[in-house]
Structures are given as structure tokens and as C-alpha cells.
N, C-alpha and C positions, 0 to 999 in steps of 0.2 A: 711526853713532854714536847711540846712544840715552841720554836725560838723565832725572835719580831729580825726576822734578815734583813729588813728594810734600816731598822734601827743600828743592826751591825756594823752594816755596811754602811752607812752614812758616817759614822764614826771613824770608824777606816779610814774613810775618803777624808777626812777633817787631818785625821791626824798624819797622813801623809801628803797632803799639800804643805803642813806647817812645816812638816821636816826638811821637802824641799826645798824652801821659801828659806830657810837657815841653811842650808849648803850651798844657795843660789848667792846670798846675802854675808860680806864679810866686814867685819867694825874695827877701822883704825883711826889713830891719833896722829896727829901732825905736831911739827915742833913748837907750836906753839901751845896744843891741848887741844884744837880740836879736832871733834870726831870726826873721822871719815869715812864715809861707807863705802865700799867697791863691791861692784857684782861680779860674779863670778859668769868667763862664757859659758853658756849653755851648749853642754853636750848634747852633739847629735844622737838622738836615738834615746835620749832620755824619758822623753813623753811616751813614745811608743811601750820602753820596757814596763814603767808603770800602767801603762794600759794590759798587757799581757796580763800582768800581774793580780790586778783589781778583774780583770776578766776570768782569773783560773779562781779569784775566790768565791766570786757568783757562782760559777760553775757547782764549789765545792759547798756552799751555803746551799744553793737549790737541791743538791744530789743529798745531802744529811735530810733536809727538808723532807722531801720523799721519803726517803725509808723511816722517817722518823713516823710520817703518815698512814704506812702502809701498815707498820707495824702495830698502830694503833687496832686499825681498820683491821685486820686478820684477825688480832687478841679479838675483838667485838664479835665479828662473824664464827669465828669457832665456839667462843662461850655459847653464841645465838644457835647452831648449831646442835651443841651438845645439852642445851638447853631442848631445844627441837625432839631431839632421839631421848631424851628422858622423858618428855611427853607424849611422843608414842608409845615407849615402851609400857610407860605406867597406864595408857592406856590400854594396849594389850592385856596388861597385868588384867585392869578390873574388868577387860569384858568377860577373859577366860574366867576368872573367880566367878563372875554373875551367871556367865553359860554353868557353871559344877554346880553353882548352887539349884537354877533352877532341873538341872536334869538330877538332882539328891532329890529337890520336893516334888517331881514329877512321880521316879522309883517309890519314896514313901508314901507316893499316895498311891499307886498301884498294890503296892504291900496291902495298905489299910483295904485297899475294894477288895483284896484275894480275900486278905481271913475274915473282911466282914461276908463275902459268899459264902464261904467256908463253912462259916459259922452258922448263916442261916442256911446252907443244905444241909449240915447233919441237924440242926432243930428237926426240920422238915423230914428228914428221915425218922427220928425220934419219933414223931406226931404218929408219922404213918405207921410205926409199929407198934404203939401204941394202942391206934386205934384198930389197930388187925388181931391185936390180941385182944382188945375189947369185945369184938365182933366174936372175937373165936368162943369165947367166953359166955356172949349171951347165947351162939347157936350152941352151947354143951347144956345151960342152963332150960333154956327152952327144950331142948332133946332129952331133957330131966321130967320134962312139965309135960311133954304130948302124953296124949292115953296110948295107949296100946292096937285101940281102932285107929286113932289117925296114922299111926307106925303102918297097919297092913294095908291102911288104903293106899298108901305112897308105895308098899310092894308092890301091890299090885297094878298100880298105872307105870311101874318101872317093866314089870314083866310085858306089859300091851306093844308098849311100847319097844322094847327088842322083838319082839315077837310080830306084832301086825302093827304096819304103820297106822294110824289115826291122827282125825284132826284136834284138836281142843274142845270142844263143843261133844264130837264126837268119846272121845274118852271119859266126856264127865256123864254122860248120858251112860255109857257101859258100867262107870261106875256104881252109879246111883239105880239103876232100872232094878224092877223087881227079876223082871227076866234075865237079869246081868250081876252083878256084883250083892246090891243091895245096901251098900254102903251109907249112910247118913251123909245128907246135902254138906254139911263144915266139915267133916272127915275126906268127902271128895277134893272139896274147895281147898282143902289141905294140902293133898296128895298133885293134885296141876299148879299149886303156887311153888312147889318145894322141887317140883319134877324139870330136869333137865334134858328139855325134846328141842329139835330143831323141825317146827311145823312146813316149813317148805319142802325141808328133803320129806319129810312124811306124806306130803301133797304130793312130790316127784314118784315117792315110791309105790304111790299107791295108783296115780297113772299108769308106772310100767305095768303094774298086775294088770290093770285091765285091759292094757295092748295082750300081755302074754294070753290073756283066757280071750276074749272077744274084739273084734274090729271095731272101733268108732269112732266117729266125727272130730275133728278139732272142736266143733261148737257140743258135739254129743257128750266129749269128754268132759268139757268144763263145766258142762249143767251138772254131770253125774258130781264131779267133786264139791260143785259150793251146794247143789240142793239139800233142801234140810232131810229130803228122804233117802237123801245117800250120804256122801259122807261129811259134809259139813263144813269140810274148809273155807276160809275167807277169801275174799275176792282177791285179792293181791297173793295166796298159797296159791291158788288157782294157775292162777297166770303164770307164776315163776314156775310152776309143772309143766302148763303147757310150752311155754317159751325154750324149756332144757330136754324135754321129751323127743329122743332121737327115732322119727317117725314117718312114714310114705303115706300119708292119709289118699292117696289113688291110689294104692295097694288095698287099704284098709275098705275103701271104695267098692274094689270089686272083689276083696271076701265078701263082701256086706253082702252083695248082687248074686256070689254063686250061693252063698248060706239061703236065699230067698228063693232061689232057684229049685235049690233041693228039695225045697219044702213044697213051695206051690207054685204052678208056671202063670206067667205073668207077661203081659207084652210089656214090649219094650216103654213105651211111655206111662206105664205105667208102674216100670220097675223105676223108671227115671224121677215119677211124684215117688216114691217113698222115700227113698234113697234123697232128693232134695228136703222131702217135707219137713217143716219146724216141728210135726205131730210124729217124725219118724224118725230117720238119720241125718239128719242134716247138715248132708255133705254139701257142697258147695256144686253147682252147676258144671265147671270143669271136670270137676271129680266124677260126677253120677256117669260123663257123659264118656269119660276113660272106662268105665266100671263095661257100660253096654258094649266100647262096641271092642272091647280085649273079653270078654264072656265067652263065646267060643274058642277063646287060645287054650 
């Protein structure tokens, strides 16, 4: 509540001029009836004390005044205030709520991707076993249906096979020749579809025999494995033999040279064309040329 001090004090001031203006002022009658008026002296100090006086009520109107103000003004600012910290707090409130919710649909949605993998790895398992017992099923079915010939042809490219390495080519030819097996061509074709060989190492093993019995060329060895009059292997068996084949072909060199030796003498340039020649050993130049002159060691 605030009060009009201008208004107060104006009134004040009215009504304390009136009263002094009556104690200044006194009404008498004469003996005849009329009125007389006599003033009264004016005391010194009179003006002054009423100035003190109307000065301590301004004082005392302006100081109400103020706190009447302030009090206002504080009530406003702390409502404003606590007004203030209920909307941060309520802000707090809804981010923490909206952060819970979205870290709730973040979790359930990881939930949903686990068991939809879940789900589809064990299908996927299911399929695959499935289809291995199908499999198993047709190779018992079919093992039901072979004749009896194709059963001994697959014995026997089993036994070639522990027994003497060979190439593919080479084994169906053992199987099938009259001089060999005698097998019928789809009883053979049977027995190399059904056969588990590894034709490289067959190629490697069959290199080493021929280091172990006779000397020969890098280039000697590899005709001998892919030629069709030896033993057959593919040009990529070949390779992977010669490439793993742990071998001193200048050793192999000058066997070749004393093995020539022994048999018939021969000069030197001319033990050198064999020993190079594509029609003989076809050792390499470096080679032929260690073979001649370590001969006498």
C-alpha cells in the first residue's frame, strides 16, 4: 500500500497554521458590545519550533514511504525468483525424464536386434543341420545304389594312392588299362570323383623318388612329371613340386657328368652339349659348367 505524502502533509500544514492563527488571535467585547480583537505577542522561537516539527514529519512520511517500497519491491523479486528456480528445476525435471526415456528406447531396441540375431543364428544353424543330415542321407542312399564294381574301383585308386603317389590322369589310366586294373571307364570316373588325394603333394612325392633313384635337371624333372609318357601331372602339380623340392641341381649336375663318365669318355665340350642339351639334361649353363670342372674332385 502506498500513501499521497504530498497530500498529508499539505493538510498538516492547513491545519496548523489555522490553530496558530487562533492562539495568535483573541475576541473581546467592550462595554459598549463591541467586539475587540487583540493579538497576542508572538513568541520568539515559535516559527522555528513548528519548523522542526513539520521537518521531523517529512522525515518520518518519506522513511514509511521507503520501506513501504522496498517491501513491495522484495515481495516481487523473491516471488520472481522462486518463480525463476521452479522453472529451472521443472526444467531439469523434463530433460532428466526425456534423457531415461530415450536411453529405455535406445536398451529396447538393442534388446530387439540381440534376439532378432539370435533368432536368425540359430534358424541358420537349424538349416545347416538340416541340410548335413540331408547330405548324409543322400551319400548312405547312393552307397545303397553303387554296384559292387564301382565299390572296388574306389578300393583300389585308395590303395594307389597310399601306396605310389600318382597324378589324376595317371591313376585313371592305371585304372582302366588292360595292362592295369581293367576297370570300366564310369567305375574308374567313379572311383577319382569319390577319391580323396592331394595331387600336389602327389607331384612333390613323386619328384622326391626321382631325386632319390636318379639325378635330374630342374627343367628334366618337370618334363618328366607333366609328360604324358611319364607321369601326367598338370602344369600348376608340376611347379608346386618343383618350387618345394629341397634340391642342389650342381650337385645333381655333376652326378649326371660322372654317371656319363663311367660309361663312356667324352671331352669335355662335349660332356658340356649333353649335360646342356634340351635333347639330353638340360641343365643350365652354370650348372653343366660346375659339373666339368669339380669331375676330378
Amino acid at each position: 500500500m502506498r500513501l499521497n505524502v504530498n497530500i498529508i502533509l499539505h493538510n498538516s500544514e492547513k491545519g496548523m497554521l489555522r490553530l496558530a492563527k487562533k492562539q495568535e488571535e483573541q475576541e473581546f467585547f467592550d462595554k459598549d458590545g463591541n467586539r475587540v480583537i487583540m493579538q497576542q505577542p508572538k513568541k520568539k522561537g515559535g516559527c522555528l519550533k513548528w519548523a522542526v516539527i513539520l521537518i521531523g514529519v517529512l522525515i518520518l512520511f518519506g522513511a514509511c514511504s521507503t520501506l513501504l517500497s522496498e517491501g513491495d519491491g522484495g515481495d516481487t523479486d523473491t516471488s520472481n525468483s522462486e518463480n525463476d528456480v521452479e522453472t529451472v528445476e521443472t526444467t531439469d525435471d523434463n530433460t532428466s525424464d526425456e534423457s531415461t526415456e530415450e536411453a529405455s528406447t535406445k536398451d529396447d531396441a538393442a534388446e530387439e536386434e540381440t534376439t532378432e540375431e539370435s533368432t536368425v543364428t540359430e534358424a541358420e544353424k537349424s538349416e545347416e543341420e538340416e541340410s548335413e543330415e540331408d547330405n548324409a542321407k543322400e551319400d548312405e542312399n547312393e552307397g545303397d545304389d553303387v554296384s559292387r564294381e564301382f565299390k572296388n574301383a574306389l578300393k583300389s585308386a585308395e590303395q594307389y594312392n597310399t601306396t605310389i603317389p600318382m597324378s589324376e590322369a595317371g591313376l585313371y589310366d592305371q585304372l582302366t588299362s588292360s595292362a592295369g586294373e581293367g576297370y570300366p571307364e564310369d567305375a574308374a570316373q567313379y572311383a577319382i570323383d569319390n577319391l580323396e588325394a592331394d595331387y600336389k603333394e602327389n607331384a612333390l612325392k613323386s619328384a622326391q623318388s626321382y631325386q632319390d633313384v636318379m639325378p635330374m635337371s630342374k627343367a628334366g624333372l618337370y618334363d618328366q612329371l607333366t609328360s604324358s609318357a611319364g607321369d601326367k601331372y598338370t602344369e600348376e602339380e608340376a611347379q608346386y613340386a618343383i618350387d618345394n623340392l629341397d634340391v642342389d641341381y650342381k650337385e645333381n649336375a655333376l652326378e649326371s657328368a660322372k654317371n656319363y663318365q663311367d660309361i663312356m669318355p667324352m671331352s669335355d665340350s662335349e660332356l658340356f652339349n649333353q649335360l646342356t642339351s634340351s635333347a639330353g639334361d638340360q641343365y643350365t649353363a652354370e650348372e653343366a659348367q660346375y659339373a666339368i670342372d669339380n669331375l676330378d674332385n
